[in-house]
C-alpha positions as a LaTeX table, in Angstrom:
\begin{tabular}{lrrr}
\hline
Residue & $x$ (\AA) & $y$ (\AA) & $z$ (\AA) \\
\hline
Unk1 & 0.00 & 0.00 & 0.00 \\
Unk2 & 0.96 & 3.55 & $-1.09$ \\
Unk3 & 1.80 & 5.51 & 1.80 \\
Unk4 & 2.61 & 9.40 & 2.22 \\
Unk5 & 4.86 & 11.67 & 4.61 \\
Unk6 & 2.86 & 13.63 & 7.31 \\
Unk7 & 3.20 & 14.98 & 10.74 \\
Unk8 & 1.07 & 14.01 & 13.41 \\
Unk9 & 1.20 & 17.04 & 16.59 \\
Unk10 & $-0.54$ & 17.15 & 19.92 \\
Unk11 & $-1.10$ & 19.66 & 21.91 \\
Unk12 & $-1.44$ & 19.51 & 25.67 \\
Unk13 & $-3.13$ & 22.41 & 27.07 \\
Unk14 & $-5.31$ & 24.09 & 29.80 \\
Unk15 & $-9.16$ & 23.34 & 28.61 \\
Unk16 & $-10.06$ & 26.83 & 29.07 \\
Unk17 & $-7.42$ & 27.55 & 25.31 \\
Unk18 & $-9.39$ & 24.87 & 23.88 \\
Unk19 & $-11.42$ & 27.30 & 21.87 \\
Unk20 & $-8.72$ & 29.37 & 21.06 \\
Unk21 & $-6.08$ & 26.90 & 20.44 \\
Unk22 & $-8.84$ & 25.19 & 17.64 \\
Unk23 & $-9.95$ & 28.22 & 16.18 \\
Unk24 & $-5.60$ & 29.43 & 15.76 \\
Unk25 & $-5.74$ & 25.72 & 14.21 \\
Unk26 & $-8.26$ & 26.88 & 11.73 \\
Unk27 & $-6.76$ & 29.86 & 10.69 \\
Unk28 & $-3.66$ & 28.22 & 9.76 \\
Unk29 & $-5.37$ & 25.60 & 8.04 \\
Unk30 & $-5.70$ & 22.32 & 9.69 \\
Unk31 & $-8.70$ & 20.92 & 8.40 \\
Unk32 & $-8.94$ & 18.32 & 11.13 \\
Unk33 & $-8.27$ & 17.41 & 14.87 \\
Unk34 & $-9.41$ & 15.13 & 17.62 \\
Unk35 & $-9.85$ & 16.91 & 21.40 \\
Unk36 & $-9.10$ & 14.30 & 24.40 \\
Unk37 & $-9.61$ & 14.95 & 27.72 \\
Unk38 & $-6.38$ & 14.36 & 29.88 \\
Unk39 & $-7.19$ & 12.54 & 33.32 \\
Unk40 & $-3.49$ & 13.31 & 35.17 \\
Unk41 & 0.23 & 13.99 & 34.65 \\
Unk42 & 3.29 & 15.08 & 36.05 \\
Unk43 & 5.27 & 17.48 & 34.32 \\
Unk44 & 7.77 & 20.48 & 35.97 \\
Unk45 & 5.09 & 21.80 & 38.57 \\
Unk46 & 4.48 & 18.01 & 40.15 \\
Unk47 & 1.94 & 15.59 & 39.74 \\
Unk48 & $-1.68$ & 16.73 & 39.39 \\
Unk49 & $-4.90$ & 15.13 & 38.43 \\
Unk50 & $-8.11$ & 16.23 & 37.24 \\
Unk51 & $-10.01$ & 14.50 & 39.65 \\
Unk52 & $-11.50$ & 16.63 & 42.53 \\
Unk53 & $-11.46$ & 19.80 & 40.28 \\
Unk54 & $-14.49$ & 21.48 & 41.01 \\
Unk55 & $-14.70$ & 22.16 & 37.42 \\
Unk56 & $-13.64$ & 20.83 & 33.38 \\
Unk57 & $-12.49$ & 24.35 & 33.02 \\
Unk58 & $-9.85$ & 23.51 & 35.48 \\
Unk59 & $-8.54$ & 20.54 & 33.86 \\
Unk60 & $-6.20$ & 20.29 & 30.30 \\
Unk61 & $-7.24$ & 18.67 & 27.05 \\
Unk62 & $-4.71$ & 16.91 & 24.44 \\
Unk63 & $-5.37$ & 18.02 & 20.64 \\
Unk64 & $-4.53$ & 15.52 & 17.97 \\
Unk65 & $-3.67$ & 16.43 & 14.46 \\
Unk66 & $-2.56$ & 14.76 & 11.47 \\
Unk67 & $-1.28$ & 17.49 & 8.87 \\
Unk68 & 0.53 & 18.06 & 5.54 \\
Unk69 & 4.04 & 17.70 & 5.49 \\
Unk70 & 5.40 & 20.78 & 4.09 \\
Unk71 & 2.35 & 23.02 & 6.71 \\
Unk72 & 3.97 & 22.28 & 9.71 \\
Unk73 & 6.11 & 24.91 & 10.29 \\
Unk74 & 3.09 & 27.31 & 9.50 \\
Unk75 & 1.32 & 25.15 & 11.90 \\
Unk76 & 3.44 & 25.34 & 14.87 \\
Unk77 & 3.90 & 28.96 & 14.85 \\
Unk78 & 0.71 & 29.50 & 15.59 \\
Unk79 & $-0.07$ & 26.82 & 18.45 \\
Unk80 & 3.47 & 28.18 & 19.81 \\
Unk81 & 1.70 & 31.74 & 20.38 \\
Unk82 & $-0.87$ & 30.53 & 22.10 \\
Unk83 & 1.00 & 27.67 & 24.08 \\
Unk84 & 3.64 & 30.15 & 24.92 \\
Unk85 & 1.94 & 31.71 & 27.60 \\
Unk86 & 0.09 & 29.05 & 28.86 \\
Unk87 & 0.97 & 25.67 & 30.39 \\
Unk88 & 1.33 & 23.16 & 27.48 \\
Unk89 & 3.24 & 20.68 & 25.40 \\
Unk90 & 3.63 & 20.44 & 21.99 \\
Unk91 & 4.95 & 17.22 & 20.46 \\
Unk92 & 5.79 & 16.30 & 16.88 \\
Unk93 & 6.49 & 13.32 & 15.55 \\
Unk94 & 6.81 & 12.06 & 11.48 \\
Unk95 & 3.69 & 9.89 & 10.40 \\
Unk96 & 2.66 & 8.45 & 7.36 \\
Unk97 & $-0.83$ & 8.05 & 6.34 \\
Unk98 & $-2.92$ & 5.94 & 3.06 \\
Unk99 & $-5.49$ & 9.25 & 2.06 \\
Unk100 & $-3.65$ & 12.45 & 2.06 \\
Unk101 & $-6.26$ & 14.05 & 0.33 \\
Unk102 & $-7.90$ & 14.09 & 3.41 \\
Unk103 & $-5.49$ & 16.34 & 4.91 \\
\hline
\end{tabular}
């Protein structure tokens, strides 16, 4: 099977940036994304975990995206505004996928 060059980034970020973070996504053209909640972590301020949060607003949310090769550079600049000043992480890794035209 035919397979083509993409990259595949997630974003970890506070759930109150969801909305923001999708609609910078938008703009830079990412047609597509999946939005998970995130249960726990650890990370640089400790361990935390969303449950006992009084509410979703106080938890963080992972953003999945599968996008053209050669728009990832557009792509990152704009999640790294927004990420910048926010807790986050932003992880890319090379993928290969069987329909690009749906990216």
């Amino acid at each position: 099977m035919k397979t083509f060059k993409a990259k595949r980034i997630e974003i970890t970020i506070e759930a109150v940036m969801e909305r923001r973070l999708t609609d910078a996504l938008a703009s830079a053209g990412v047609t597509g994304y999946t939005i998970l909640p995130v249960l726990g972590g650890s990370g640089r301020s400790g361990r935390w975990s969303r449950e006992g949060q009084v509410s979703r607003a106080a938890g963080m949310v992972a953003i999945v995206c599968i996008i053209k090769y050669d728009n990832a550079d557009k792509v990152l600049d704009t999640v790294f505004g927004i990420v910048d000043r926010h807790y986050g992480v932003v992880s890319v890794t090379d993928c290969e996928i069987v329909r690009p035209e749906r990216f």
